[in-house]
Each structure stands twice: as C-alpha cells, then as structure tokens.
Jmol script that loads the backbone (N, CA, C; Angstrom):
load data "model"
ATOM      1  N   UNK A   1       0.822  -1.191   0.000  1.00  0.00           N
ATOM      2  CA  UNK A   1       0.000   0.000   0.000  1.00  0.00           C
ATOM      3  C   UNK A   1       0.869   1.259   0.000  1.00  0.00           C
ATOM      4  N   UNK A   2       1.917   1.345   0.991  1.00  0.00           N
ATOM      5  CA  UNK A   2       3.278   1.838   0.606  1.00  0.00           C
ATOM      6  C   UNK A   2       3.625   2.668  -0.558  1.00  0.00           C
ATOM      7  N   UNK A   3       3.886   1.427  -1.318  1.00  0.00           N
ATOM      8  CA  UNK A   3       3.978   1.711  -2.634  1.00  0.00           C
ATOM      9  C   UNK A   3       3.524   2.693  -3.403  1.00  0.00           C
ATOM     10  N   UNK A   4       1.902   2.804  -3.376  1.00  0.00           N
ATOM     11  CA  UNK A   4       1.369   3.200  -4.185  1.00  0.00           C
ATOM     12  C   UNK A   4       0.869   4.768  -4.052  1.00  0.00           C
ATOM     13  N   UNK A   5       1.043   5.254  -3.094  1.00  0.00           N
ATOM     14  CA  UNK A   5       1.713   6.435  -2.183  1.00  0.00           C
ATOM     15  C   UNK A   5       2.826   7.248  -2.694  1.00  0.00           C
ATOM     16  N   UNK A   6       2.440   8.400  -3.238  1.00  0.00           N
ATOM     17  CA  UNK A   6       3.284   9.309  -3.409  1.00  0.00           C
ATOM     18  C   UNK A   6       3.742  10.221  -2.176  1.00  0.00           C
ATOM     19  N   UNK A   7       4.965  10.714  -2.098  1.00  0.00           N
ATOM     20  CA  UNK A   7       5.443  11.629  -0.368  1.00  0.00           C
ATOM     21  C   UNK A   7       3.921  12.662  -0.731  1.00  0.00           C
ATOM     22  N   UNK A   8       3.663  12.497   0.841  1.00  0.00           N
ATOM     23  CA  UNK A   8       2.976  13.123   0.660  1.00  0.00           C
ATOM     24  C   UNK A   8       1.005  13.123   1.005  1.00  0.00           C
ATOM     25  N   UNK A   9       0.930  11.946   0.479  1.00  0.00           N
ATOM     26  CA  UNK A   9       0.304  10.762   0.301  1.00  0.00           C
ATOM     27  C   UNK A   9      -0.198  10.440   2.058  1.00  0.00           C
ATOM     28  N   UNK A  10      -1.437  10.068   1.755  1.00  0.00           N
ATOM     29  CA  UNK A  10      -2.432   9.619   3.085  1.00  0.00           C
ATOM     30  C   UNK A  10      -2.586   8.064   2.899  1.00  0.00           C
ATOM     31  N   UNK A  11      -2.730   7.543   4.066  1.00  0.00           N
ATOM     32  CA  UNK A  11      -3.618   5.544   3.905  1.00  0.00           C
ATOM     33  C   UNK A  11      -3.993   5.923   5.092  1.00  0.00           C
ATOM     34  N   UNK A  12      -5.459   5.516   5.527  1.00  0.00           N
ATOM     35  CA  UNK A  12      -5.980   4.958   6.329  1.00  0.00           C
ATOM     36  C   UNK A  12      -6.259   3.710   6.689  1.00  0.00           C
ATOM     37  N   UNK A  13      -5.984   3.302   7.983  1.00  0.00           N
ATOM     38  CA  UNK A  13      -5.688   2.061   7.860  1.00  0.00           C
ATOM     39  C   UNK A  13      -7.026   1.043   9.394  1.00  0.00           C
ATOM     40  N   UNK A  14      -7.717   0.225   9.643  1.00  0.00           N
ATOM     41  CA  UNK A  14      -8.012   0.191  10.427  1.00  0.00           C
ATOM     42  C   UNK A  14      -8.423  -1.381  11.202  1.00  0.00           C
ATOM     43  N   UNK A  15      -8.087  -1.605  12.156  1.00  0.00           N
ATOM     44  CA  UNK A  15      -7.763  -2.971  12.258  1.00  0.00           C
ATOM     45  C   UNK A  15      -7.404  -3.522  13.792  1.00  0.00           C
ATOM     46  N   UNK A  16      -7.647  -4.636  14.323  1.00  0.00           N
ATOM     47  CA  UNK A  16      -7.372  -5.311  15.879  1.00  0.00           C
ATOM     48  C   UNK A  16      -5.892  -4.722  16.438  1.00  0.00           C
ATOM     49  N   UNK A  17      -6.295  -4.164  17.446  1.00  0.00           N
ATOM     50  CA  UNK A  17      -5.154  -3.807  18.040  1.00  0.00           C
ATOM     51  C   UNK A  17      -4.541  -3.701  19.571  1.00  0.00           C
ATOM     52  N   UNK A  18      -3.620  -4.201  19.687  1.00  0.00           N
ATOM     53  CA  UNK A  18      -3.455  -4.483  21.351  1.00  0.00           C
ATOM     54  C   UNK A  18      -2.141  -3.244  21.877  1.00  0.00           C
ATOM     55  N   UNK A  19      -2.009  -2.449  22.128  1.00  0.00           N
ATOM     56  CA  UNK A  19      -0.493  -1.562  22.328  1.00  0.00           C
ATOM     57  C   UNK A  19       0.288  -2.470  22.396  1.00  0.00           C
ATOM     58  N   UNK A  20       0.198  -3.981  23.755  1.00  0.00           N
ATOM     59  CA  UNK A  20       1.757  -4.449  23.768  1.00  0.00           C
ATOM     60  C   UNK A  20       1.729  -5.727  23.073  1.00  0.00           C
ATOM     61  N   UNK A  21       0.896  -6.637  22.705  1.00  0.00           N
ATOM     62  CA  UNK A  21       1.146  -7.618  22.345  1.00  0.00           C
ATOM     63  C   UNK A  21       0.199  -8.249  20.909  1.00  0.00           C
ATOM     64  N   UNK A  22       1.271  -8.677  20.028  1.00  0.00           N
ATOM     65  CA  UNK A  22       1.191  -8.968  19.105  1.00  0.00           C
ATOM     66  C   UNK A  22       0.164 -10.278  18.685  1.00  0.00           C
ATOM     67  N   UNK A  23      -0.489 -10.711  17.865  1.00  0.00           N
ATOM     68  CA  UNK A  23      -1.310 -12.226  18.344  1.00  0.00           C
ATOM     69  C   UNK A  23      -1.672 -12.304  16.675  1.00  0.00           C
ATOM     70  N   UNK A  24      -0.882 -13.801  16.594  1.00  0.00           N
ATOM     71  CA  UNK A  24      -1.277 -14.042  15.398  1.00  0.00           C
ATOM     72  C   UNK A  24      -2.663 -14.420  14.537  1.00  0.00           C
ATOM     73  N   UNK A  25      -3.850 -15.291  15.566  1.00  0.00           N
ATOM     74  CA  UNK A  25      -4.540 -15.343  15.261  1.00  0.00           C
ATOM     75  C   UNK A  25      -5.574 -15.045  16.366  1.00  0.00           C
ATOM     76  N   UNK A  26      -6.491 -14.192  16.651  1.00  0.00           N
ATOM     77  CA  UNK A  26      -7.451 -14.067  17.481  1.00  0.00           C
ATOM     78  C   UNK A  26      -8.511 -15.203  17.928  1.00  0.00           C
ATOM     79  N   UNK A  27      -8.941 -15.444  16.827  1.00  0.00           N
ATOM     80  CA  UNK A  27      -9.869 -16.740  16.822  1.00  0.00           C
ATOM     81  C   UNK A  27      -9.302 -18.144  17.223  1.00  0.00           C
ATOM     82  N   UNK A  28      -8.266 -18.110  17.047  1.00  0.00           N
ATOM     83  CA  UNK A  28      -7.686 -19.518  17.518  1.00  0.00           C
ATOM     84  C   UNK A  28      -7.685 -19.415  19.406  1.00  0.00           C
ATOM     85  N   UNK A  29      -7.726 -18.014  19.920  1.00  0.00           N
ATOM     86  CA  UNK A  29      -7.503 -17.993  21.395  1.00  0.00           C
ATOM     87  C   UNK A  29      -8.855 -19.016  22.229  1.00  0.00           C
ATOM     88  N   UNK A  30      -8.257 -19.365  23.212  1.00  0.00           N
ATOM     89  CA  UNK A  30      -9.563 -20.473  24.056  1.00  0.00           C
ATOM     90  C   UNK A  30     -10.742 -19.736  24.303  1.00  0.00           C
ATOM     91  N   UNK A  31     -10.834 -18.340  24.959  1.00  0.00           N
ATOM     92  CA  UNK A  31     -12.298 -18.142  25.611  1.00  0.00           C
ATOM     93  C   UNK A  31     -12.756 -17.371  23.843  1.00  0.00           C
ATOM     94  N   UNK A  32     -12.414 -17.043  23.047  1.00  0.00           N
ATOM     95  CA  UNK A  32     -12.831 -16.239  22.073  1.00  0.00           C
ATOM     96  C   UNK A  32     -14.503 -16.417  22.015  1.00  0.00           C
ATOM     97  N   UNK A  33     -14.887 -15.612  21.597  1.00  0.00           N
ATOM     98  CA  UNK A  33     -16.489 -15.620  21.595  1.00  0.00           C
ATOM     99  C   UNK A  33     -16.899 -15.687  20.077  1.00  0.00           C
ATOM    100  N   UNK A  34     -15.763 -15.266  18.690  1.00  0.00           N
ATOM    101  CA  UNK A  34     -16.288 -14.953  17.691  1.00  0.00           C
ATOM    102  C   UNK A  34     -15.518 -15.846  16.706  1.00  0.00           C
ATOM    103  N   UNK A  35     -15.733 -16.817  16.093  1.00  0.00           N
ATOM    104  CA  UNK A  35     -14.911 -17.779  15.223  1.00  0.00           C
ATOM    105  C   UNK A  35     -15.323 -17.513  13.548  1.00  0.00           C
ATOM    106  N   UNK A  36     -13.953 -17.572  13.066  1.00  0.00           N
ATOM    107  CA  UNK A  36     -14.256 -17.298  11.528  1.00  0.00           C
ATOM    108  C   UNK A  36     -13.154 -18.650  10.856  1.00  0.00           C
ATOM    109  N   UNK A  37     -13.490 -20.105  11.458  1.00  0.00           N
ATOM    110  CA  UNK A  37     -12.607 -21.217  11.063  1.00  0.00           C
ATOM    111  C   UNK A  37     -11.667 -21.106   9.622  1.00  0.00           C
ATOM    112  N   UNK A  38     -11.988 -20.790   8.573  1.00  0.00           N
ATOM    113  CA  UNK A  38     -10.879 -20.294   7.688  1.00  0.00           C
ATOM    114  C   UNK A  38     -10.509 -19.369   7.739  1.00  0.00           C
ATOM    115  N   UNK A  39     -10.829 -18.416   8.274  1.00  0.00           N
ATOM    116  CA  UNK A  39      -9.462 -17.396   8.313  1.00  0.00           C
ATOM    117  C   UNK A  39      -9.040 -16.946   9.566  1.00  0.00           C
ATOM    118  N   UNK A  40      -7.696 -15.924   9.518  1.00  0.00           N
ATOM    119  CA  UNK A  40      -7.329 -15.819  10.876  1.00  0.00           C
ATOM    120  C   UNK A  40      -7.135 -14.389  11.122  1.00  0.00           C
ATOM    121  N   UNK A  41      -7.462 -14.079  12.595  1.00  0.00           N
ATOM    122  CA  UNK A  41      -7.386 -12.324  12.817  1.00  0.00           C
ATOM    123  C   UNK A  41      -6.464 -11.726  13.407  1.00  0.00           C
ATOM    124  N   UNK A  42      -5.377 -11.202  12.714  1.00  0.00           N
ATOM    125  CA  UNK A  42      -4.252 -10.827  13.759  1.00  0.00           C
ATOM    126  C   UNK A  42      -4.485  -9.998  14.361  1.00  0.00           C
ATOM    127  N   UNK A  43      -3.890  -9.792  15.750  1.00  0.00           N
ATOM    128  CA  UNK A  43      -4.040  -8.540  16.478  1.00  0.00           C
ATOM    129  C   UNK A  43      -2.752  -7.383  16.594  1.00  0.00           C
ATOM    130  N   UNK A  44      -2.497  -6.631  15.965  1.00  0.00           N
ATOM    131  CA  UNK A  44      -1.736  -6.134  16.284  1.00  0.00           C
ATOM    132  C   UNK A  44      -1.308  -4.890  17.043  1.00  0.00           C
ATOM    133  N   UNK A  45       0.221  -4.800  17.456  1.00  0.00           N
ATOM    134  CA  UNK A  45       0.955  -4.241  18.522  1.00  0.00           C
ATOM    135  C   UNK A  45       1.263  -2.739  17.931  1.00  0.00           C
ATOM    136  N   UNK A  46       2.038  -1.620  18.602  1.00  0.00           N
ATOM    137  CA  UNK A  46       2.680  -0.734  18.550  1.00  0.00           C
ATOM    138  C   UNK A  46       3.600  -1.218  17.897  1.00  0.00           C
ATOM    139  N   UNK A  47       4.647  -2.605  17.902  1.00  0.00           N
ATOM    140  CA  UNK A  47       5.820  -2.779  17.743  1.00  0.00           C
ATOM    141  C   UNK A  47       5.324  -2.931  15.976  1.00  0.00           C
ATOM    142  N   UNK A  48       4.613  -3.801  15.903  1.00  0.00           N
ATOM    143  CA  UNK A  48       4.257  -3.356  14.281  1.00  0.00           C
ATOM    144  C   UNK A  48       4.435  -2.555  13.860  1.00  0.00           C
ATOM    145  N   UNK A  49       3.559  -1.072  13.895  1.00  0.00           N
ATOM    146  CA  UNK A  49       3.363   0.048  13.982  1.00  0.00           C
ATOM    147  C   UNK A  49       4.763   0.755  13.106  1.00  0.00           C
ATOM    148  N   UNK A  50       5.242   0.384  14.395  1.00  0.00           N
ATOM    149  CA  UNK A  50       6.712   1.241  14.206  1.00  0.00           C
ATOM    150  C   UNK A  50       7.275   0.634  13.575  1.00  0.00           C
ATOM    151  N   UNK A  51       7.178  -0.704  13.441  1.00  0.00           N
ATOM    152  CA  UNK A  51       8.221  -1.376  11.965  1.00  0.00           C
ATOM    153  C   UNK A  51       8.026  -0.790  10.642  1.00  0.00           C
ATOM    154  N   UNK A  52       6.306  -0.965  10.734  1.00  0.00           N
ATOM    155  CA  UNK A  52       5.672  -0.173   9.301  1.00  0.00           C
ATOM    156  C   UNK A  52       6.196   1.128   8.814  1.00  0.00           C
ATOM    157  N   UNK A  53       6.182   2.236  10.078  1.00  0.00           N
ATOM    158  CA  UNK A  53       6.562   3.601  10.051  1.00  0.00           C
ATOM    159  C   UNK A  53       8.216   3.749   9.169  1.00  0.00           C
ATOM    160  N   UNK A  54       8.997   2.524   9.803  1.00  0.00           N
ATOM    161  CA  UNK A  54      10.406   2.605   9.631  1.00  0.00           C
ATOM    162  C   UNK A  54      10.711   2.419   7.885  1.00  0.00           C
ATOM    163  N   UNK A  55      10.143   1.033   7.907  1.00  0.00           N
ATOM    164  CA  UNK A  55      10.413   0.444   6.720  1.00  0.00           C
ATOM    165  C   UNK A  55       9.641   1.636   5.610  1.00  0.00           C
ATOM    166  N   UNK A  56       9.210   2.108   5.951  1.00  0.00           N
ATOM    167  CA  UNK A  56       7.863   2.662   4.516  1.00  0.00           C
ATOM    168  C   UNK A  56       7.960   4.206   4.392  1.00  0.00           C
ATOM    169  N   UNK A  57       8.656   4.955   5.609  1.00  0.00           N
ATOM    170  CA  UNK A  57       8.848   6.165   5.527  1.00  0.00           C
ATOM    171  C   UNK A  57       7.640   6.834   5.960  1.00  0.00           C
ATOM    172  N   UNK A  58       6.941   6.557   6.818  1.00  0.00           N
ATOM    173  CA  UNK A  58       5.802   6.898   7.130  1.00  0.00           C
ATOM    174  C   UNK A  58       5.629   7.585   8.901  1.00  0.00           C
ATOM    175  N   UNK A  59       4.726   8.337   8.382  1.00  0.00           N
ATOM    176  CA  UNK A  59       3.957   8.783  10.251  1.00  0.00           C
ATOM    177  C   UNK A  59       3.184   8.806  10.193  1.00  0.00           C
ATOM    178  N   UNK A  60       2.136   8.609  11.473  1.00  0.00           N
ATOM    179  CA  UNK A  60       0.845   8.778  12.070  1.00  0.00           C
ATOM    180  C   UNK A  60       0.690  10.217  12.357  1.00  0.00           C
ATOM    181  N   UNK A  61      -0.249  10.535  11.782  1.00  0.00           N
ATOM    182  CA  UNK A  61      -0.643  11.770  12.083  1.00  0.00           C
ATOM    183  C   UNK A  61      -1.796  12.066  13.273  1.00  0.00           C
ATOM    184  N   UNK A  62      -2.837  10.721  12.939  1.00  0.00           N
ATOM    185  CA  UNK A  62      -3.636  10.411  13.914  1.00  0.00           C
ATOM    186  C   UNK A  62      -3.775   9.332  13.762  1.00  0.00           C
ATOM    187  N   UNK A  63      -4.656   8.852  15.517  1.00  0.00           N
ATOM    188  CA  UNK A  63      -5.172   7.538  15.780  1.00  0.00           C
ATOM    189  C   UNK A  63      -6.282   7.844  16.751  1.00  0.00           C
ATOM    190  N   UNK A  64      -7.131   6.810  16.504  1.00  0.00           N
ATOM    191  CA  UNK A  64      -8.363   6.341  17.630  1.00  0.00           C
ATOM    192  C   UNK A  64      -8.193   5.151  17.762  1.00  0.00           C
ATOM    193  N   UNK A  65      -9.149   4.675  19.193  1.00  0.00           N
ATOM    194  CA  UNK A  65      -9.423   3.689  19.629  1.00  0.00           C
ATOM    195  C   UNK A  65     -11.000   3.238  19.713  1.00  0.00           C
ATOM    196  N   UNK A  66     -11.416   2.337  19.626  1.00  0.00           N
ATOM    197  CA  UNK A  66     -12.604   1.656  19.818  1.00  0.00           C
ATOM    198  C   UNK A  66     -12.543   0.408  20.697  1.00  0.00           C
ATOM    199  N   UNK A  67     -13.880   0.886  21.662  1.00  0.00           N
ATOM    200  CA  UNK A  67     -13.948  -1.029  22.233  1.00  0.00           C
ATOM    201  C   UNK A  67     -14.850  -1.695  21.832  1.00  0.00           C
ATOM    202  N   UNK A  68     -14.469  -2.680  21.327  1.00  0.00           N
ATOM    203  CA  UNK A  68     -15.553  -3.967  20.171  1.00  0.00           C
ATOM    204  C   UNK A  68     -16.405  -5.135  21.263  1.00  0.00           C
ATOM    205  N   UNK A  69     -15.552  -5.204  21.936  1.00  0.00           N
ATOM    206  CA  UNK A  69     -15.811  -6.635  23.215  1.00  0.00           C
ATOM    207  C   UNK A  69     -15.953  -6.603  24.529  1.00  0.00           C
ATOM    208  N   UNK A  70     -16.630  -7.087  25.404  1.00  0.00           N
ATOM    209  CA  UNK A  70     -16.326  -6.493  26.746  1.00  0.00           C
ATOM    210  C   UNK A  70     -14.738  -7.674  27.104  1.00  0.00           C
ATOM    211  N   UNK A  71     -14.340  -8.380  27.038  1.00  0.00           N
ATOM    212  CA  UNK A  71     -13.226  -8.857  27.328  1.00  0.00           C
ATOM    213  C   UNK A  71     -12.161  -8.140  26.624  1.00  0.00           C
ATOM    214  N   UNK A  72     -10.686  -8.221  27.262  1.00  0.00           N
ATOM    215  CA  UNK A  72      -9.598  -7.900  27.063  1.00  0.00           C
ATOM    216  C   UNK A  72      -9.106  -7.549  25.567  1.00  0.00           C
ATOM    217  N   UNK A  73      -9.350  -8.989  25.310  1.00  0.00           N
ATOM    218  CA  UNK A  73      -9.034  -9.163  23.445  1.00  0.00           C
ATOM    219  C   UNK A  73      -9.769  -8.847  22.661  1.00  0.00           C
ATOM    220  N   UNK A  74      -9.819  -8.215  21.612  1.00  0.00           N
ATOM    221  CA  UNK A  74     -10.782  -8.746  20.281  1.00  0.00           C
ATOM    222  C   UNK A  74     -11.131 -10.280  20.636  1.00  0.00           C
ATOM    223  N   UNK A  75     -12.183 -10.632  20.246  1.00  0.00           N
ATOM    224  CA  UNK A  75     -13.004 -11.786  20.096  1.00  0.00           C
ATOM    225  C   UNK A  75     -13.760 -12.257  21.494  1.00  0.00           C
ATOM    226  N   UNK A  76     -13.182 -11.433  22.708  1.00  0.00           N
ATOM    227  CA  UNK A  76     -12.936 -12.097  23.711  1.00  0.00           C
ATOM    228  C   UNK A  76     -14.242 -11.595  24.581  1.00  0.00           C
ATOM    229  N   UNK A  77     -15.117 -11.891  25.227  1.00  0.00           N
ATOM    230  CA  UNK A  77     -16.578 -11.422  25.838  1.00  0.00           C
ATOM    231  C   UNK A  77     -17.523 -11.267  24.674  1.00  0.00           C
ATOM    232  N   UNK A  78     -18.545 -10.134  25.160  1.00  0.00           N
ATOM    233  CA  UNK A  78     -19.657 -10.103  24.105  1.00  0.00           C
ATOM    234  C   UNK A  78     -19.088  -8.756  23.141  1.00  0.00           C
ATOM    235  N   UNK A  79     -19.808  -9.045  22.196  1.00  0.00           N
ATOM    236  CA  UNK A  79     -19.580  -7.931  21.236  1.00  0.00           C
ATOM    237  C   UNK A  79     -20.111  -6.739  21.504  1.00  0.00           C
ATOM    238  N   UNK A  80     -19.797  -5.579  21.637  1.00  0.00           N
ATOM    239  CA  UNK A  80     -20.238  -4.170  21.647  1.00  0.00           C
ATOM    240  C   UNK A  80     -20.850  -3.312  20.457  1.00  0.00           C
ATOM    241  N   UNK A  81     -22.237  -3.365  20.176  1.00  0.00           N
ATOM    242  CA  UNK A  81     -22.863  -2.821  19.145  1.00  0.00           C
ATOM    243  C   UNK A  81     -23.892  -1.600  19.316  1.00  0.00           C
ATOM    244  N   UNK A  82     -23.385  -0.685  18.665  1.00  0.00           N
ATOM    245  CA  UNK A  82     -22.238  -0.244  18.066  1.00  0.00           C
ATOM    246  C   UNK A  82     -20.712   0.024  19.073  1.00  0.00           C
ATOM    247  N   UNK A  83     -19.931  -0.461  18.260  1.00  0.00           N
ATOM    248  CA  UNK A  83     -19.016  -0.055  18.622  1.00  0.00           C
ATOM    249  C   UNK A  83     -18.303   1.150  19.563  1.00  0.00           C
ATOM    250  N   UNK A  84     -17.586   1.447  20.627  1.00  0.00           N
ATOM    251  CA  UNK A  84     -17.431   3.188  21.045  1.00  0.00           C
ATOM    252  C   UNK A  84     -16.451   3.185  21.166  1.00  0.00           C
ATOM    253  N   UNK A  85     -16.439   4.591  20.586  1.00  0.00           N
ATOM    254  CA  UNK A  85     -14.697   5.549  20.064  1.00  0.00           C
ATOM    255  C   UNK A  85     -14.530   5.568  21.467  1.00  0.00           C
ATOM    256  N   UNK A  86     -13.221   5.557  22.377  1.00  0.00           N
ATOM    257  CA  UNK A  86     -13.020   5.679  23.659  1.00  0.00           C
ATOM    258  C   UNK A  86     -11.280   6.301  23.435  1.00  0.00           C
ATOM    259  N   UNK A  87     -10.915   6.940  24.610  1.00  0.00           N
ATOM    260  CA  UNK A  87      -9.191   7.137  24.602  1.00  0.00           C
ATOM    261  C   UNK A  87      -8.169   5.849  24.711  1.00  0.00           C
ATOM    262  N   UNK A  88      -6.959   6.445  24.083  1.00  0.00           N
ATOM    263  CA  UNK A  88      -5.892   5.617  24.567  1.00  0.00           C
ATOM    264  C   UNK A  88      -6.060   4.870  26.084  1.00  0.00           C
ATOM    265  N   UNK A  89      -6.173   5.248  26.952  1.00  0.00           N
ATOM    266  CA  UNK A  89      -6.100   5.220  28.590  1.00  0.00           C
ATOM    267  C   UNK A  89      -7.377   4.044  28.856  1.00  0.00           C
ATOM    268  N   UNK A  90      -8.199   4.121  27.652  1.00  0.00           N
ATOM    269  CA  UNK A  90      -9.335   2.667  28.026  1.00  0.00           C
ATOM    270  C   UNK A  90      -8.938   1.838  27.519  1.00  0.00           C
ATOM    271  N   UNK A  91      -9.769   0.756  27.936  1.00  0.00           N
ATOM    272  CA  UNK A  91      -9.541  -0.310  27.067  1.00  0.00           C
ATOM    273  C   UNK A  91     -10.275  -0.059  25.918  1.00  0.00           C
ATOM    274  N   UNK A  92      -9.748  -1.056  25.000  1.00  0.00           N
ATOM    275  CA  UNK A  92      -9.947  -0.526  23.410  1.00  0.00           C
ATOM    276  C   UNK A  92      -9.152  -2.219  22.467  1.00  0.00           C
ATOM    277  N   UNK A  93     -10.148  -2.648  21.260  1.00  0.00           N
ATOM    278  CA  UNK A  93      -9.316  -3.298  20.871  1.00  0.00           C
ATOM    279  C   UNK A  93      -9.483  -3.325  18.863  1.00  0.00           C
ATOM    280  N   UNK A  94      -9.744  -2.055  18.934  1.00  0.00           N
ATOM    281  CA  UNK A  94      -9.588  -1.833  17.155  1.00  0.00           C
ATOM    282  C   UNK A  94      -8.743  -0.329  17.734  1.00  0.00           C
ATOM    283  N   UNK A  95      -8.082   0.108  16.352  1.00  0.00           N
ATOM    284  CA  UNK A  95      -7.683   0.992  15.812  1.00  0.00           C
ATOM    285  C   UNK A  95      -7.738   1.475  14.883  1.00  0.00           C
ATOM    286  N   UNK A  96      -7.472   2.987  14.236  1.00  0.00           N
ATOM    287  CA  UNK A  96      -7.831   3.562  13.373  1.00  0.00           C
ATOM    288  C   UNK A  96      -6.412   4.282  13.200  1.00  0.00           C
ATOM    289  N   UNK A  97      -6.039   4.100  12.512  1.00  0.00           N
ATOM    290  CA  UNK A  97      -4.626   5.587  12.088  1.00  0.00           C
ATOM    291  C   UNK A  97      -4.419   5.968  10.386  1.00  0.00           C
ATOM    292  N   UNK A  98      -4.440   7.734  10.425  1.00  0.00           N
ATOM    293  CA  UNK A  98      -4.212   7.712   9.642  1.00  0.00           C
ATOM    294  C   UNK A  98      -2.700   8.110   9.158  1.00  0.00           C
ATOM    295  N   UNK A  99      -2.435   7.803   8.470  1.00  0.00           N
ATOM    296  CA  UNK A  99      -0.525   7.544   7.692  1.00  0.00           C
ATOM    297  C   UNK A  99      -0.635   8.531   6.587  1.00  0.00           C
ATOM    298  N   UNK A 100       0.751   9.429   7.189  1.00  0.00           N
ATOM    299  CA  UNK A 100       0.949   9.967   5.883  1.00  0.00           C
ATOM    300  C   UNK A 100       2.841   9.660   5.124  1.00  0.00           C
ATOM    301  N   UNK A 101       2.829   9.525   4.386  1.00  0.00           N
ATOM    302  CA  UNK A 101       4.319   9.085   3.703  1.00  0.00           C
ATOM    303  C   UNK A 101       4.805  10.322   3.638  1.00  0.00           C
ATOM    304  N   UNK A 102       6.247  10.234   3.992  1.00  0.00           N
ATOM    305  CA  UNK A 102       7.013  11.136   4.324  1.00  0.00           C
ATOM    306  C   UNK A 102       7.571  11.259   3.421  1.00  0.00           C
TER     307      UNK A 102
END
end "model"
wireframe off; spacefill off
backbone 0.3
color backbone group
C-alpha cells in the first residue's frame, strides 16, 4: 500500500489492536467468543506500527481507539454494538490511524 503512495500521500488504515502484544490469530484464542474457522485475525501491537513507520517512511498523524468486546481481546466477551470511540487510557481493541508518507 506503501507503494502506491506518493510523499505526501495519506492511507488509512483500520484494524485489531493491542499496544503491547502482538497475536497471530485471534480466533484460535480459548475463551474467544467470535470464530471465523478459515481465516485468521491478527491482532496487532505498537511494535508493528513502528516497523511499518520505519520500513515505509511513514507517520501517524492520527489515531483512535474503539472497544468492540467487553473482554480484554478482540473476540474475547460479548460484542459491543455499536461499537465506542473511547481514549488511549481505556480499554480498546480496534484501531484507526491515519498515515501519511514522508
């Protein structure tokens, strides 16, 4: 997506997200509440984040948070419908950022 980005250039991007820990598949976790058997939901970290930023020449200009679940994880308790925008400082397990290429 990178790529196709001129300097300058915006992506919005939005997707499971934990600040510290990385998780390859959500649905595979034991208490999960939400199963999608062929495919898998990663959750991802800050440490991503910043790999992306490095490798691609990129910054966040902004971000939000949302909490989807009442448990910890994505997938994890009941689902929250609709969804609520909440701060960094809550719990929260989607994200929103938008990227601009440097």
């Amino acid at each position: 997506m990178f790529r196709l980005l001129k300097p300058g250039g915006h992506l919005i991007l939005t997707f499971p997200y934990n600040e510290k820990q990385y998780i390859y598949n959500a649905y595979s976790l034991p208490d999960t509440t939400y199963e999608y058997p062929k495919y898998i939901c990663q959750i991802f970290s800050q440490r991503e984040i910043d790999i992306w930023m490095q490798e691609n020449n990129g910054k966040i200009v902004e971000q939000e948070y949302y909490e989807v679940y009442t448990g910890e994880l994505w997938g994890l308790g009941e689902r929250i419908h609709p969804s609520r925008k909440v701060s960094k400082q809550d719990k929260y397990h989607l994200t929103c950022i938008l990227i601009q290429k440097i």
